[in-house]
NUNUVEX-883220 format. One record per residue (C-alpha): residue in one letter; x, y, z. Coordinates in steps of 0.5 Angstrom, whole numbers, plus 500, padded with zeros to 3 digits. Layout:
AXYZ
...
# end
This chain:
X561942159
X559941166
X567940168
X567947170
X561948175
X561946182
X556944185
X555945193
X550941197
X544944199
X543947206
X538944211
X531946210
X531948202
X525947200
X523947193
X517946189
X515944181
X509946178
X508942172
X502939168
X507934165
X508928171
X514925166
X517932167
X515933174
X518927176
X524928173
X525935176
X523932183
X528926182
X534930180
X533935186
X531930192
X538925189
X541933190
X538933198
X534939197
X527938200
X522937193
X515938193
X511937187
X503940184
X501938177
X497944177
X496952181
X490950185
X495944188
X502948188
X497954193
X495948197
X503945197
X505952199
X500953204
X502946208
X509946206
X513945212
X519947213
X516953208
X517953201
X523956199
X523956191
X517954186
X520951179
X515953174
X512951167
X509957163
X504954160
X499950163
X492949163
X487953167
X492958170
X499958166
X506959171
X506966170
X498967173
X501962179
X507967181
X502973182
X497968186
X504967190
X506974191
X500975193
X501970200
X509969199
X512974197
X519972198
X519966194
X524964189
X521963183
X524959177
X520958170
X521953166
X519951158
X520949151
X516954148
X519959144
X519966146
X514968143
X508963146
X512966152
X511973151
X503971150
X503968156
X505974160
X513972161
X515978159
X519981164
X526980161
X529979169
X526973171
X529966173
X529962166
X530955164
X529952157
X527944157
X530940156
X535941161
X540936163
X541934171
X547939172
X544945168
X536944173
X541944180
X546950178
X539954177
X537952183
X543953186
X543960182
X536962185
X537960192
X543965192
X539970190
X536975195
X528975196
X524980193
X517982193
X517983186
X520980179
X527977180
X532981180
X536979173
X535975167
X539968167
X537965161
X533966154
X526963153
X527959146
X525952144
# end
């Protein structure tokens, strides 16, 4: 299925961040992406992405969000972000269906979404997706996947 996507090598100094409670997850994700030749990062929680955002160097160009997760869910951790880098990219990623989703505050219908599981192929085209995208201020400017379980 994957035969048809072109993959493309990242450019020098894309930065990538994944925020996930889960260390199989995060690790994969940050396996995938470094094999890929992005530049990864990884936190197991909102308190260590913001310390990562704030030493990261070359700066973070795009965090890899779970939604759910303990003290501060992904949604709560993009406000955080907004509010010191405001331009960053932003993708989230769950298993949850939309309906635990939308109790968590993903609720805005354009955001940057990726259900779990995905493969390799699926995490880099939406990587590459995001990256292609124009910075904003706000929420992501269109909607690229569903939350479902």
């Amino acid at each position: 299925m994957t035969d048809d996507i072109e993959f493309h090598p990242p450019l020098a100094g894309q930065t990538v961040l994944v925020v996930d409670d889960v260390g199989v997850v995060r690790k994969a994700v940050f396996r995938f992406l470094s094999e890929a030749g992005y530049r990864v990062f990884e936190a197991a929680s909102a308190g260590e992405a913001l310390e990562v955002l704030s030493t990261a160097r070359p700066p973070v160009q795009l965090v890899i969000t779970d939604v759910v997760m303990p003290e501060v869910n992904g949604v709560d951790l993009v406000r955080l972000i907004r509010e010191d880098w405001a331009g960053t990219r932003v993708i989230y990623m769950s298993a949850y269906p939309a309906e635990v989703l939308v109790q968590e505050g993903l609720s805005h219908p354009n955001v940057v979404f990726l259900a779990k599981p995905f493969t390799r192929d699926e995490l880099i085209a939406k990587v590459q997706e995001a990256m292609r995208e124009p910075r904003r201020n706000g929420e992501e400017s269109r909607q690229t996947g569903r939350p479902t379980s």
